[in-house]
C-alpha positions, 0 to 999 in steps of 0.5 A: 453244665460241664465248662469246655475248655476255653482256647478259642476267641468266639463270636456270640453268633451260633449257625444252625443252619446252612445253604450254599454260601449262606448261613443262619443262626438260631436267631432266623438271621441270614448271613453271606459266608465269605470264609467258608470256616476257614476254607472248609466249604469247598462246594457250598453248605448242605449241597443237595448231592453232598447231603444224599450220598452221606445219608445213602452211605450211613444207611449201609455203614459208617464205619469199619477199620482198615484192615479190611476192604473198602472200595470207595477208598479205591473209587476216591483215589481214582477221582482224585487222581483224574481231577488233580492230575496225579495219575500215579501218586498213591493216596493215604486217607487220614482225619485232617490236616494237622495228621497228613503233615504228621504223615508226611514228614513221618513218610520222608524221614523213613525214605531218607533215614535223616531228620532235620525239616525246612520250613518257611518264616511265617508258615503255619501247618498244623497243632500236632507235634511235629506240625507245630514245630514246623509252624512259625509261631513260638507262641503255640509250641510247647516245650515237648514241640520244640526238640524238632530238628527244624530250620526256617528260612525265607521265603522266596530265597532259593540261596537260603535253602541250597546253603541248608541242603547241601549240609546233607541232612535234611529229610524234607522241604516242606511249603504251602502253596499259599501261606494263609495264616501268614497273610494270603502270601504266594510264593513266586512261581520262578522260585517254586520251580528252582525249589523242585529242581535242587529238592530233585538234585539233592534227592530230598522230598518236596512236601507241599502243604496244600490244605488250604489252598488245595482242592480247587480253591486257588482255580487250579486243583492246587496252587502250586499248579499255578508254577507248573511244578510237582511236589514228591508230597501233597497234603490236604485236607480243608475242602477234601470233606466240605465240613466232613472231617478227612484228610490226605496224602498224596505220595509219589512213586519213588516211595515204597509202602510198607506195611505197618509204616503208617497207619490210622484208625478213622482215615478213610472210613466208609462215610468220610470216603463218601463225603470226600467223593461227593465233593469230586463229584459236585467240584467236576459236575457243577465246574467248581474250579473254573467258577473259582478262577472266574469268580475269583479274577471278578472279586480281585478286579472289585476290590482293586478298584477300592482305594483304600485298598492297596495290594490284594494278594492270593489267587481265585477264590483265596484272596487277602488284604492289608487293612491300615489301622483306621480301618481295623474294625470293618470287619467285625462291622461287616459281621455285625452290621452287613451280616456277613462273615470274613477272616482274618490273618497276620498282619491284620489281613482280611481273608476272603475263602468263600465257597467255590460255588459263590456267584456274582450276584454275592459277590456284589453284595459284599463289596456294596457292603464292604465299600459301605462299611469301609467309607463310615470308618 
């Protein structure tokens, strides 16, 4: 057997099947899925709905390119407009994540003919070339990233970014409606509304990278909804498939579409439109959203009464926590012990990104097993 290319630490657990917020491995043992594989699982594992229209859809076709005609793009960009209240954005279909950065910053700089990006300390937005480079870590840039032209300022400090804006050569603000590989760390709403308005005043495109915290997660269609606030560029991509790669952009009107200015062999294929469609489908049906604000204000309230727990951080179903180093090992004792998985981020922060469908039932579990857990450390 050929060896793959060893870049990821990894569980010895292998899923083979899955329900809701429910997982199997091959061995027959059940597990509670409180990460959603990196917030991947927007409407729950193999819904029933989501799983018949891919099998309706392969039956007819799978695939062809983008040079001809293909309504469901047309039918996924109107439900997506009518559930995140984008009504006259313009929807561009991509693969993932990594590639709606790409877009978008390849987008901003073809309408403002500059190059240099802000980003945040801490963000993360991707593997690609210039995703990367506008991700806080060195660590994962190579030197064919890093000619980037890229300032990273801090968080929540709006004099940082007018003293960089008003150099004039700035193509773009780029920052996530929640950093998650950061630490489930929100920006202030006072501050994403004067990060709109001098965007606006100095007419440079405001990207907001919601491929996280988008498509329902946070109980709103997308975190920065929370702040009242519009972006010129949205990005998404996580929970758009529900584990069917896709992803997108959403682009204001002040942007003129040219023809060959973006492009794409697989984004917006018959059977990823399917999925995506799916998923407006079930997240508007079964009130997905609002179980994830719900659902979301019940888990938080749970784990503030947690003593050993200090700030829980995020919002809905996108929650976070410090945990102080004697505590460090609960989470693989939640996996190993409890059966029950969770994430982890920066600052040794367990990530909480379970499905939007999850109940309350499930969520007791997990903080009977959590509370077990922590007290034995």
């Amino acid at each position: 057997m050929s060896n793959l290319f060893n870049v990821y630490s990894l569980w010895d657990i292998e899923p083979i099947r899955a329900e809701g917020c429910k997982v199997w491995d091959k061995n027959g043992t059940e597990y509670l899925d409180f990460y959603g594989g990196h917030a991947v699982i927007s409407i729950g594992h193999t819904h029933p709905h989501y799983v018949k229209t891919i099998e309706n859809q392969i039956e007819k076709i799978g695939f062809y390119s983008n040079s001809v005609q293909n309504s469901l793009q047309h039918e996924l960009a109107d439900k997506l407009a009518e559930q995140s209240d984008y009504t006259d954005y313009a929807l561009f279909l991509c693969n993932s994540g990594a590639e709606a950065v790409e877009n978008s910053l390849k987008l901003a700089a073809f309408y403002t003919g500059k190059k240099r990006v802000i980003a945040f300390r801490e963000s993360f937005h991707g593997r690609t070339s210039g995703a990367v480079a506008i991700t806080d870590n060195p660590a994962i840039q190579s030197p064919f990233n890093t000619g980037h032209e890229v300032t990273f300022v801090p968080l929540n400090d709006i004099d940082a970014v007018n003293h960089e804006l008003e150099k004039n050569d700035v193509t773009a603000v780029i920052i996530e409606g929640i950093q998650g590989v950061a630490g489930i760390i929100v920006p202030e709403k006072e501050f994403l509304k004067q990060l709109e308005a001098t965007c606006n005043k100095h007419n440079v495109p405001l990207i907001l990278d919601e491929i996280q915290s988008g498509y329902g997660r946070t109980g709103k269609f997308f975190a920065h909804q929370h702040a009242s606030v519009k972006a010129d560029i949205i990005t998404m991509a996580k929970g758009m498939g529900n584990g069917f790669p896709i992803g997108g952009v959403l682009i204001s009107p002040a942007f003129e579409a040219k023809k060959g200015m973006l492009g794409t062999t697989f984004g917006g294929s018959h059977l990823s439109c399917a999925a995506g469609i799916a998923v407006l489908d079930v997240l508007k049906e079964e009130k997905l959203i609002e179980n994830a604000a719900k659902m979301g204000e019940y888990l938080k309230n749970e784990l503030s009464k947690i003593e050993q727990l200090d700030e829980i951080r995020g919002e809905g179903l996108m929650l976070g926590f410090a945990l102080s180093p004697e505590y460090a090992a609960v989470q693989n004792k939640l996996l190993f012990e409890s059966k029950i998985f969770t994430g982890s981020a920066k600052g040794n922060v367990m990530r909480l990104l379970p499905p939007l469908s999850v109940t309350k039932n499930e969520i007791d579990i997990f903080i009977s097993e959590f509370k077990k857990q922590i007290e034995k450390l």
